[in-house]
C-alpha distance (Angstrom), angle and dihedral (degrees) to the residues before:
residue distance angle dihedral
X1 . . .
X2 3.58 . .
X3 4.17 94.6 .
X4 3.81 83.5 45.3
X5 3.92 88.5 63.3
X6 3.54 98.3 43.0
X7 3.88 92.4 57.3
X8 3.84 87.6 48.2
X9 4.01 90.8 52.3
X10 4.14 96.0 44.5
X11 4.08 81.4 45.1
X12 4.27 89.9 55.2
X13 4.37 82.7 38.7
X14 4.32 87.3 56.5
X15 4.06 92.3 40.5
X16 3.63 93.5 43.5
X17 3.58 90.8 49.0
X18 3.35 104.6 44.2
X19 3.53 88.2 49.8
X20 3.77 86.4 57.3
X21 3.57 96.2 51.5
X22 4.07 93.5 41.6
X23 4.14 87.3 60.7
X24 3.45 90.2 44.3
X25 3.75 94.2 59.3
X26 3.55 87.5 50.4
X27 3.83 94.9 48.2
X28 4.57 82.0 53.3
X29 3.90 90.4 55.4
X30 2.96 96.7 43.9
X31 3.94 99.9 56.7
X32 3.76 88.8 36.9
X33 3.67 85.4 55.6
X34 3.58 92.7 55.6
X35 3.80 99.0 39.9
X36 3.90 81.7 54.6
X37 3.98 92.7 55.0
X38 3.81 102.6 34.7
């Protein structure tokens, strides 16, 4: 049981962070888009 919930937390950690890092990729286009068209 215990293992079992420790996979489940590291698997929220990964999503969380990926999700993290996904809108921060966005957020770097986005001002290099703008530094490329101002």
């Amino acid at each position: 049981m215990k293992k079992k919930d420790n996979l489940d937390f590291q698997d929220t950690l990964f999503v969380t962070g990926y999700k993290k890092q996904l809108l921060l990729i966005k957020l770097i286009h986005k001002v290099k888009f703008y530094k490329n068209h101002f």
